[in-house]
C-alpha atoms as one frame of an Amber mdcrd trajectory, in Angstrom:
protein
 -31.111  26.255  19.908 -30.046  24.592  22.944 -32.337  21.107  23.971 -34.298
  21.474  26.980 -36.692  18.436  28.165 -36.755  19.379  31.070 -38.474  22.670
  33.362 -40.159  23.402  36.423 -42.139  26.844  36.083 -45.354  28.283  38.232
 -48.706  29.137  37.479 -51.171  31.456  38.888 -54.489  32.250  38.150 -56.418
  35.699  38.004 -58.879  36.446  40.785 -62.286  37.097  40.149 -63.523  40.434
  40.673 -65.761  41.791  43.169 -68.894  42.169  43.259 -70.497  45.874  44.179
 -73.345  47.027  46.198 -74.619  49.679  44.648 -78.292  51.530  44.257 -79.732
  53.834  41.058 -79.274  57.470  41.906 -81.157  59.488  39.483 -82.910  62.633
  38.882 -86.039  62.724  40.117 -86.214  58.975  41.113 -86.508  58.851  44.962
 -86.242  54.985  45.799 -83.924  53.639  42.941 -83.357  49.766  43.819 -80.295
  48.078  43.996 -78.363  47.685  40.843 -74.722  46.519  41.905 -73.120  44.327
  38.974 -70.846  41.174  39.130 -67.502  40.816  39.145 -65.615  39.443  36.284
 -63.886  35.785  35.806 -60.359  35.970  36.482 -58.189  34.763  33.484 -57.272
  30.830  33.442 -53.784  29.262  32.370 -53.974  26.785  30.071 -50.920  25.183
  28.018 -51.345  24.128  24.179 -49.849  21.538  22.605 -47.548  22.635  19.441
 -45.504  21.014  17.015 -43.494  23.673  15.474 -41.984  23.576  19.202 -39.577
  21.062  20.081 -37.971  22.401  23.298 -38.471  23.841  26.748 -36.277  26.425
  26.601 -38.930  29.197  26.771 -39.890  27.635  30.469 -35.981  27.181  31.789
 -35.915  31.205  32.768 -39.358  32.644  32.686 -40.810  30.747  35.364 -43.889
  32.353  36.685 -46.789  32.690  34.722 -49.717  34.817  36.240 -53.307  35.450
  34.148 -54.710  38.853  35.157 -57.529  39.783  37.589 -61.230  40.225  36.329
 -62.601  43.867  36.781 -64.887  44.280  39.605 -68.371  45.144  39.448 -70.220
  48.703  38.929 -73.279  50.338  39.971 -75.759  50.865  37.060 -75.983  47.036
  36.657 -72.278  47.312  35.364 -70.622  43.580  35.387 -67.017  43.236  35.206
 -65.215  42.193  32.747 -63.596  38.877  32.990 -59.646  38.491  32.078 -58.311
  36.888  29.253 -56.883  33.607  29.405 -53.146  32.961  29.232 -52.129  30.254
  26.398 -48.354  28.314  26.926 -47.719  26.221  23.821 -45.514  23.466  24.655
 -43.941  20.547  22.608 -46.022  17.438  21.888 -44.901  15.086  24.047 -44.510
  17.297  27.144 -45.957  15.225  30.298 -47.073  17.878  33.022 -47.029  17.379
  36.700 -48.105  19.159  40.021 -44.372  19.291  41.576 -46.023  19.103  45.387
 -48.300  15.845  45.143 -46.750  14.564  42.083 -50.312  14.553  40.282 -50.316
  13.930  36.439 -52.117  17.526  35.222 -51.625  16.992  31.474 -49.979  14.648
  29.260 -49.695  16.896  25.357 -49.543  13.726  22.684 -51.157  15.553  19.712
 -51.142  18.870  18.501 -53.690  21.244  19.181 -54.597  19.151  22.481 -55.332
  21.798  25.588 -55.110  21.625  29.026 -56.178  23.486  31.800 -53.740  24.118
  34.680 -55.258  26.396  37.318 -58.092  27.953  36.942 -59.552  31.445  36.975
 -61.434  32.548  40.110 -65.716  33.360  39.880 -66.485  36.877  40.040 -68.487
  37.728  42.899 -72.008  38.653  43.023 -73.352  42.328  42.931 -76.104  42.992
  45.436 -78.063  42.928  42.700 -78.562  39.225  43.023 -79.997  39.787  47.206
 -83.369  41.950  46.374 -86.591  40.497  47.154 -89.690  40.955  48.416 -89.067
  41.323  51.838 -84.992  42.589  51.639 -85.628  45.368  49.058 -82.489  47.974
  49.957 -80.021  44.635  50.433 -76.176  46.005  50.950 -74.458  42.437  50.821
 -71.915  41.359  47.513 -69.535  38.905  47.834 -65.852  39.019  47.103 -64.402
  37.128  43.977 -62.747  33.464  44.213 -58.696  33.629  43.927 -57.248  31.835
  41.210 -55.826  29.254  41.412 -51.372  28.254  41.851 -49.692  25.608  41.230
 -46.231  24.644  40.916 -45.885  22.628  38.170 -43.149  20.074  36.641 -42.599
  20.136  32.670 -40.983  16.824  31.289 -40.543  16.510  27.665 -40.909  12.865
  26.129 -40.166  12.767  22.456 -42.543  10.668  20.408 -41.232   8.263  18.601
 -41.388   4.578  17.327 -38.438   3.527  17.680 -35.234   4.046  20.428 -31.384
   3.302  19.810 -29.703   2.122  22.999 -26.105   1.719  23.313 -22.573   2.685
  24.664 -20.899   5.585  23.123 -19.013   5.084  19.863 -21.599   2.024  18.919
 -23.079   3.975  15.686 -26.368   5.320  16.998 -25.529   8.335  15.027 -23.889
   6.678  12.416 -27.072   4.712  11.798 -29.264   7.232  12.038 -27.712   9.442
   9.391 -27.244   6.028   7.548 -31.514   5.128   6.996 -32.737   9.141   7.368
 -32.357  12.617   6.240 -31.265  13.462   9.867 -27.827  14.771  10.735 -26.406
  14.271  14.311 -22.925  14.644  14.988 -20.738  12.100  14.010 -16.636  11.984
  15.343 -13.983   9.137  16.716 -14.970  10.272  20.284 -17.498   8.890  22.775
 -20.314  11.094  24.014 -20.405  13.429  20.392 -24.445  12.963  20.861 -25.350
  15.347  23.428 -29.141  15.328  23.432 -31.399  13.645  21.508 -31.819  13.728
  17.568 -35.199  12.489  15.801 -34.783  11.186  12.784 -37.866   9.786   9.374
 -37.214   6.747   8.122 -39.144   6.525   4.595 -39.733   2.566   3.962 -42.072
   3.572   1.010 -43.772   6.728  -0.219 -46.592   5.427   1.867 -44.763   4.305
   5.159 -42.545   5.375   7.611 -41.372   5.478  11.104 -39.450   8.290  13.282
 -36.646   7.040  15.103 -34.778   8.091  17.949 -31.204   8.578  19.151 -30.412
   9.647  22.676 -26.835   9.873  24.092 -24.767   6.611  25.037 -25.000   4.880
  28.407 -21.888   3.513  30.177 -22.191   1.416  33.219 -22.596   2.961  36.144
 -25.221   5.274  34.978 -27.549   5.007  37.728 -24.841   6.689  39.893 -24.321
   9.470  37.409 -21.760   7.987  35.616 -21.308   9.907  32.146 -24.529  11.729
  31.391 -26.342   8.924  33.521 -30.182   8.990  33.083 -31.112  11.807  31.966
 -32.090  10.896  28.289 -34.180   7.722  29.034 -37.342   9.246  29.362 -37.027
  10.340  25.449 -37.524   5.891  25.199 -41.050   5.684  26.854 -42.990   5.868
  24.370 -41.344   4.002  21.743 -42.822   0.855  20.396 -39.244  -1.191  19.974
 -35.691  -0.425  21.266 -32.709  -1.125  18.952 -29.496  -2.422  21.207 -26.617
  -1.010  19.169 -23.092  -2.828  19.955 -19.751  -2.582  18.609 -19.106  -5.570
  17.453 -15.444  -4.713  16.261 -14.221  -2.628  19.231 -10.677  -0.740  18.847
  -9.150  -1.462  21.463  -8.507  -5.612  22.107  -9.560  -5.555  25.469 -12.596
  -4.178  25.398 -15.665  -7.084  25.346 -18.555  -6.229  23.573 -20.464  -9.112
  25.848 -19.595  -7.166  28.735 -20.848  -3.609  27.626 -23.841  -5.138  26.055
 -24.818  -6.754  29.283 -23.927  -3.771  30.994 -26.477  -1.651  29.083 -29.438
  -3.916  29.593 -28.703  -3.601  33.610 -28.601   0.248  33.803 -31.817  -0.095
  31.537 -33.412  -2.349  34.251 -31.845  -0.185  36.996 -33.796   2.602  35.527
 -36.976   1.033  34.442 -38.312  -2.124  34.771 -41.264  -1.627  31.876 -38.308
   0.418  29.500 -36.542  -2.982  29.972 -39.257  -5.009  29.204 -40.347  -3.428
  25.919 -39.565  -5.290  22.786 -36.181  -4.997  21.505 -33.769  -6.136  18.783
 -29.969  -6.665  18.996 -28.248  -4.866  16.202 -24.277  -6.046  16.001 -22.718
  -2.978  14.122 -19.810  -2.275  12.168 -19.461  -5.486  10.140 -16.830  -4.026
   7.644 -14.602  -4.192  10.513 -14.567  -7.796  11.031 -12.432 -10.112   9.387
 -14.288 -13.043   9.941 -17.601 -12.418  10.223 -19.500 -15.830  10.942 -16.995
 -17.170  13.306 -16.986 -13.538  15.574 -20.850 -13.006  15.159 -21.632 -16.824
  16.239 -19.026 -16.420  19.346 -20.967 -13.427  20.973 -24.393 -14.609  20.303
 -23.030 -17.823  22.103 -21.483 -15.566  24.747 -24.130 -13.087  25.171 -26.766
 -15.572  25.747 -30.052 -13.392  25.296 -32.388 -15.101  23.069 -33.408 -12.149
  21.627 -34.105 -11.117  17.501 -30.741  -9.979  15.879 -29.211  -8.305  13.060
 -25.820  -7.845  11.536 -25.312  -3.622   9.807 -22.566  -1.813   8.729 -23.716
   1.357   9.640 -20.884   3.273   7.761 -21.569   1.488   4.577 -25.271   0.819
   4.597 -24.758  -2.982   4.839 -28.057  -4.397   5.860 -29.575  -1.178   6.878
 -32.024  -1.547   4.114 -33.513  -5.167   5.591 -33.536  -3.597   9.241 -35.788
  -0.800   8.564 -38.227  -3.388   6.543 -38.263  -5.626   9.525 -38.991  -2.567
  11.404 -41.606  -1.305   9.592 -43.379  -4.693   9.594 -43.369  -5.146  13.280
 -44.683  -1.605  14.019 -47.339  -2.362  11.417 -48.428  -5.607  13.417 -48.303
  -4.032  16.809 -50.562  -1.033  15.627 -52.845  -3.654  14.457 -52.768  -5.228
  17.574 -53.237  -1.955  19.619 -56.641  -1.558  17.210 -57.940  -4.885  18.020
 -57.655  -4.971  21.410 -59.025  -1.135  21.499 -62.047  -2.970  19.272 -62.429
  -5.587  21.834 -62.395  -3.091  25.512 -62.995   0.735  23.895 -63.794   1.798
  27.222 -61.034   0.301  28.907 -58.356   1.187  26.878 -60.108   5.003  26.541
 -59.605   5.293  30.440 -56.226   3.638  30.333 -55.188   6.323  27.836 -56.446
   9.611  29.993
């Protein structure tokens, strides 16, 4: 199935039916009062957060998505009946927007989480509701309330806990395969990842973290440059980014200083809290390199970040093994951190959250 993460689709709500103005006609009965029902509730559009989906695809061609009408009212106190709701499921992660004002409607992080967005119209009122005492043959009903449309933006943010960042050919894919059951594509050829690829890494029975690999970045990806942008969003929500390089490049005059450097500025070009999250510099393909200490030592010099680092052979599984226990431990802390300070401000961080 083809990877969509991104839609823009309308919504429109069913009107509520109106209400009638009616009065009892009946056999031998020569005044019968008014007895003009409601109208019924027009149907609402709500979307519905589900895992077993992991794409937009459903939303890139059927567009418009219309709840029906609620039945008007009767005479013989006869109410309408109101219209059933209309239920999108979506992927977790899917962040919805109104496309005019820009208005965050939804934001789907767990399964089975709901979300109304537009609403059904009121049926109107039968003249049933107008009799009294001194207005005892009343004629009035009011129409029902339109539904509500919007225009709405679908973005789809994968969750995961940790991102791989890096030029093409740097052994995002390579690693991934390397510490999980997942299988991207793998070849000698940049840009072989063409959307992103999830992937469990099992520390323990007990433990584990999903990671995520999203297609390379070459400079000049702000401007469009390869697959530019696109892809980044898939990072938000991770807790720490991975900076793959190629520490052993084929061809002699390519630097990895340079390319490194040159991913961490289309990362800041593109967001300044994505570039300020934690993250790790992983110097791949080790079994490459000849002399190891004297290479590793020279770009760290170079590259001048002070910044946690670690030395894999992604083909091999050299030092994979350490990496995802180093991992593991520092998603453990910051989840106890994100507990604590949740412990400390529970109100704050609840209205931070929604």
């Amino acid at each position: 199935m083809k990877f969509i993460d991104e839609s823009r689709i309308e919504v429109t709500a069913g009107n509520g039916g109106n209400g009638s103005a009616s009065f009892r006609r009946e056999k031998y009965i020569a005044k019968g009062g008014p007895d003009g029902g409601d109208g019924g509730r027009g149907g609402s559009v709500y979307a519905l957060a589900d895992r077993n989906i992991n794409t937009l695809v459903d939303y890139r061609f059927a567009r418009h998505h219309r709840a029906k009408n609620g039945e008007p009212g009767r005479g013989a106190d006869c109410y309408g009946k109101g219209a059933d709701d209309v239920i999108l499921r979506m992927p977790v992660g899917t962040v919805i927007t109104d496309l005019n004002t820009g208005e965050l409607i939804a934001d789907l992080t767990h399964d089975g989480e709901k979300a109304l967005l537009a609403k059904g119209g009121a049926g109107g009122l039968g003249n049933l509701h107008f009799k009294s005492s001194t207005n005892r043959a009343p004629r009035q009903c009011t129409p029902g309330e339109p539904g509500e449309m919007r225009e709405l933006r679908l973005e789809l943010k994968v969750l995961a806990d940790v991102g791989l960042l890096g030029m093409p050919n740097a052994g995002k894919s390579t690693f991934i395969r390397s510490v999980s059951a997942a299988r991207p594509k793998v070849a000698d050829y940049p840009f072989t990842t063409l959307h992103p690829n999830l992937g469990v890494v099992r520390v323990s029975s007990e433990k584990s973290f999903v990671i995520a690999d999203i297609p390379g970045l070459i400079e000049g990806a702000a401007e469009g440059a390869g697959l530019g942008h696109q892809f980044l969003r898939h990072l938000a929500r991770t807790r720490l980014l991975l900076h793959l390089v190629d520490i052993a490049p084929l061809h002699p005059e390519t630097d990895p200083v340079h390319e490194a450097h040159a991913i961490l500025n289309e990362l800041k070009k593109y967001d300044e809290a994505l570039y300020n999250k934690p993250r790790w510099l992983v110097l791949n393909k080790l079994d490459l390199l000849e002399d190891r200490d004297e290479k590793i030592a020279a770009f760290l010099r170079e590259f001048g970040e002070h910044t946690r680092h670690f030395t894999i052979s992604a083909i091999n599984g050299e030092g994979c093994k350490e990496l995802t226990y180093a991992i593991m431990e520092h998603l453990e802390q910051a989840a106890a951190q994100e507990q604590a300070a949740i412990a400390e401000n529970p109100q704050e961080t609840d209205a931070s959250t929604f």
